[in-house]
C-alpha positions in Angstrom: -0.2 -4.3 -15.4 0.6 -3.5 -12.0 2.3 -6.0 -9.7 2.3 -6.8 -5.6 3.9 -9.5 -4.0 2.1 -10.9 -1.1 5.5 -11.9 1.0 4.6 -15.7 2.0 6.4 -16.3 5.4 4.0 -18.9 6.9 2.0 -16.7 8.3 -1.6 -14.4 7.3 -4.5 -14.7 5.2 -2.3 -14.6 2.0 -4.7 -15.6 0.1 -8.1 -13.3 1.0 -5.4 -10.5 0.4 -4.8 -11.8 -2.9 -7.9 -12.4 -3.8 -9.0 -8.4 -2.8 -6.1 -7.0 -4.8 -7.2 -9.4 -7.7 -10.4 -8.0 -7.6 -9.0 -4.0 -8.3 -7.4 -5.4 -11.3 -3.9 -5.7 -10.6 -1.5 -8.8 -11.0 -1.4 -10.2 -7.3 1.1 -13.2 -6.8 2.4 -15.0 -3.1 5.7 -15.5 -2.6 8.9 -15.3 -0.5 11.3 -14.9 -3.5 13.2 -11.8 -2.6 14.4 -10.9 -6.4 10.6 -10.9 -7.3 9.9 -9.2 -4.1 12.0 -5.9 -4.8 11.0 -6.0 -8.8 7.2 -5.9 -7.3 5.5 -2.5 -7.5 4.4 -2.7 -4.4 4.8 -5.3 -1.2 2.5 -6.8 1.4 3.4 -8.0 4.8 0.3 -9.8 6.2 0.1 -11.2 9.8 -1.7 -13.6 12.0 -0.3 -15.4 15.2 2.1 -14.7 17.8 4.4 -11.6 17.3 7.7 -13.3 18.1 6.7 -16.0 15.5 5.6 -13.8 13.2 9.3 -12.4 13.5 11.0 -15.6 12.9 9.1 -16.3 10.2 9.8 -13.2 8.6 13.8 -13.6 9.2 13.8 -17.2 8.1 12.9 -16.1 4.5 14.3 -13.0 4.8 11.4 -10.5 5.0 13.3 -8.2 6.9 15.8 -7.7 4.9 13.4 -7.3 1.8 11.4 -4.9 3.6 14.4 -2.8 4.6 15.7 -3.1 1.0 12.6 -1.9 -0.6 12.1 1.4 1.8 15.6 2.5 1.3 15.0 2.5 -2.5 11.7 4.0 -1.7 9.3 1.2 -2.9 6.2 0.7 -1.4 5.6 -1.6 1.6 2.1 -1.9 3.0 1.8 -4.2 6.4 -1.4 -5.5 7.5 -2.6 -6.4 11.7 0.9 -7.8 12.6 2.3 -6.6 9.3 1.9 -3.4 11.0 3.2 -4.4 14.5 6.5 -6.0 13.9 7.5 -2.1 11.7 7.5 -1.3 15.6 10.6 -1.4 17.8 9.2 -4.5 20.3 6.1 -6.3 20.8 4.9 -8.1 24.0 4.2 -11.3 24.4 3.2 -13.4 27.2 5.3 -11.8 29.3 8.6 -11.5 27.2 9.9 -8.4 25.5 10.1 -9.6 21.5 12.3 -7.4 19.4 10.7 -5.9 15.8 11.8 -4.5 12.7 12.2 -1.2 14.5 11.0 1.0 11.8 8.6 2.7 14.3 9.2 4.3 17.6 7.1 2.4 20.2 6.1 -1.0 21.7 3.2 -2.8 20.8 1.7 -3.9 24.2 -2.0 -6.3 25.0 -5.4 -4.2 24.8 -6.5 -2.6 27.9 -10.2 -3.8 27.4 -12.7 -6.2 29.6 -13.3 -8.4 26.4 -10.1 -9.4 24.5 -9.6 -10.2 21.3 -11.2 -7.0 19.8 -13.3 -8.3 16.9 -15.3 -6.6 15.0 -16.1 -3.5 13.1 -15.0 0.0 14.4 -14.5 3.4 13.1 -11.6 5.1 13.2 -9.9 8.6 13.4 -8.0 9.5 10.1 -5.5 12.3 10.6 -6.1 15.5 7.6 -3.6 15.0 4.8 -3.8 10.9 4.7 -3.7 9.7 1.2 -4.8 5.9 2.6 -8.2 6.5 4.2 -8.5 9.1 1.6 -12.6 8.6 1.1 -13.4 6.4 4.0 -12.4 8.5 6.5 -15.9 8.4 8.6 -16.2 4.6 7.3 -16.5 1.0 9.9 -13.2 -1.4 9.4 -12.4 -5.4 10.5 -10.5 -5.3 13.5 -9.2 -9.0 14.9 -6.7 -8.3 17.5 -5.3 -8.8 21.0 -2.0 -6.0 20.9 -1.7 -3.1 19.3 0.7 0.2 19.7 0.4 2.8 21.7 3.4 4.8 20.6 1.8 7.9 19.9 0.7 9.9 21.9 -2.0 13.3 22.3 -1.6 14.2 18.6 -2.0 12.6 15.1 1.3 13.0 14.0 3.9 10.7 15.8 6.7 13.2 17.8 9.0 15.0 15.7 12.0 14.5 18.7 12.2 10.5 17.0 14.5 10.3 14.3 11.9 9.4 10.8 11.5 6.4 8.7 13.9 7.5 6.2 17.0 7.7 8.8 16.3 4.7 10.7 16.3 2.7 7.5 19.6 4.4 6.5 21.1 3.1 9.9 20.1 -0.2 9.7 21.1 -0.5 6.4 24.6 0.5 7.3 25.1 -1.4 10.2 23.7 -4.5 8.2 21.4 -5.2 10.8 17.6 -4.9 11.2 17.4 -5.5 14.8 16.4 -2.4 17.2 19.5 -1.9 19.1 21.6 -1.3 16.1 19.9 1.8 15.5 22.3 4.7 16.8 20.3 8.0 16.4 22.8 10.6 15.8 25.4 8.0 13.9 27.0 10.5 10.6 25.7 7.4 8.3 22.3 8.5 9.0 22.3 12.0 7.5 22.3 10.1 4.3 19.0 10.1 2.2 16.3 12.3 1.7 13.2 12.5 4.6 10.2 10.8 4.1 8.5 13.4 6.2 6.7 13.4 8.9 4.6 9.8 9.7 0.2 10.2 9.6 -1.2 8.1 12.4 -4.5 7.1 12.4 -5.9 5.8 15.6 -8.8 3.9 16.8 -10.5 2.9 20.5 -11.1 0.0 22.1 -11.8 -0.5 25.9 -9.5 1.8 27.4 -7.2 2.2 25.1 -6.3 4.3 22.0 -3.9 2.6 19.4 -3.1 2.9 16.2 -5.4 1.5 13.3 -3.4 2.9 10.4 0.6 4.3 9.8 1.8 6.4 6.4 5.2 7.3 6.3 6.6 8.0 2.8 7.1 4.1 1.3 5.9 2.4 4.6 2.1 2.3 4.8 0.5 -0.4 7.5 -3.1 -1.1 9.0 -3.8 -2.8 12.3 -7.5 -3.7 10.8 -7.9 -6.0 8.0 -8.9 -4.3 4.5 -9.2 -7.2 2.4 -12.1 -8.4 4.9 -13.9 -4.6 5.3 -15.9 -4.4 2.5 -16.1 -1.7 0.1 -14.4 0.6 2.4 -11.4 -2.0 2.4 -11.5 -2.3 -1.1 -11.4 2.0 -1.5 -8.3 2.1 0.8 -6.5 -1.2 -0.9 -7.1 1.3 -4.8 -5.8 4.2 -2.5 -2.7 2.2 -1.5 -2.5 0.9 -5.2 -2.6 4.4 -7.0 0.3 5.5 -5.3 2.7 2.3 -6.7 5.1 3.2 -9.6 3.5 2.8 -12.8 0.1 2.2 -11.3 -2.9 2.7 -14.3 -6.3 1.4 -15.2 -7.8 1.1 -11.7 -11.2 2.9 -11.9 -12.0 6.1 -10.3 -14.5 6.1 -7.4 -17.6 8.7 -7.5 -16.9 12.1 -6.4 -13.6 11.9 -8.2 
């Protein structure tokens, strides 16, 4: 049966994620041990709260390290709402600059919006090619959110000028350190490794601004909305996510398949 570790680092609905993973059939388990974390098929990093907590959370048991570990083998990692924030280089927050994992060029900065949190359901606008909105691309998602990341911009692929996911890993994994500054684009131990191509983006609006709602990069998948609380179209993107883990089997097919 398939296995996912839901990474338990004190913060995030660990269990409602559990639950909707349990419900597609596979073996679902929380936890912060990193030996059962990189024998997982497949990792979740869920989020709620304050980014810089969030990112001391994550370093006090470890999670970046795990997370690093398991992209440079090339095991899936999917992050969910601040799961998917602190994969960027910094987030804002109340004023400070807090540094991330780094993984993605950009900042993650407040909304730009009259009403703030944005919380509700909202479309979203799924590049061509995505394999994790494959089948819900023109469905509603659970946003609950005050930041998000405007790091791409004017096209749905993110800028092919920024090194990609499969380099930066390889740097940080050199320099044995996952903060942002110790990435050196252009360092000779980051020509090690095969690419994981070029990042999908999928954004979304609200208010004034355009973020993004969704990030596939080889192993690294994230979501700034919740799928574990979007209904059916939640469920279809979690059994997307799940049919791409090693040694995934016995999931049911959707209609039109």
């Amino acid at each position: 049966m398939t296995r996912i570790q839901v990474l338990d680092y004190g913060f995030g609905n660990v269990r409602s994620m559990v639950h909707a993973l349990s419900q597609l059939g596979v073996d679902a388990q929380i936890s912060a041990d990193p030996d059962l974390a990189m024998k997982a098929d497949g990792l979740v990093i869920p989020g709620v709260g304050a980014y810089g907590a969030c990112m001391a959370g994550l370093r006090a048991v470890g999670g970046d390290r795990i997370i690093l570990d398991r992209l440079a083998q090339g095991l899936p990692v999917l992050g969910v709402c601040i799961g998917l924030q602190v994969m960027f280089q910094f987030g804002d927050e109340d004023g400070r600059s807090e540094p991330g994992l780094g993984l993605i060029p950009g900042r993650v900065t407040k909304l730009d919006a009259d009403v703030v949190p944005h919380m509700g359901w909202d479309h979203v606008q799924a590049p061509e090619g995505t394999r994790l909105l494959a089948g819900v691309q023109d469905q509603r998602f659970y946003f609950v959110h005050s930041y998000a990341a405007m790091a791409a911009q004017g096209d749905d692929r993110v800028s092919g000028t920024q090194p990609d996911l499969c380099l930066r890993v390889s740097a940080f994994k050199e320099h044995g350190d996952s903060r942002p500054g110790s990435f050196r684009p252009g360092s000779d131990k980051t020509s090690q490794g095969a690419s994981f191509g070029e990042p999908l983006v999928t954004w979304a609006t609200y208010g004034r601004s355009r973020f993004v709602a969704a990030y596939e990069c080889g192993p690294l998948s994230a979501t700034q909305f919740h799928p574990e609380k979007s209904g059916q179209a939640g469920a279809r993107l979690l059994t997307n996510w799940v049919r791409t883990l090693p040694g995934a089997s016995g999931l049911p097919c959707e209609k039109g398949e």
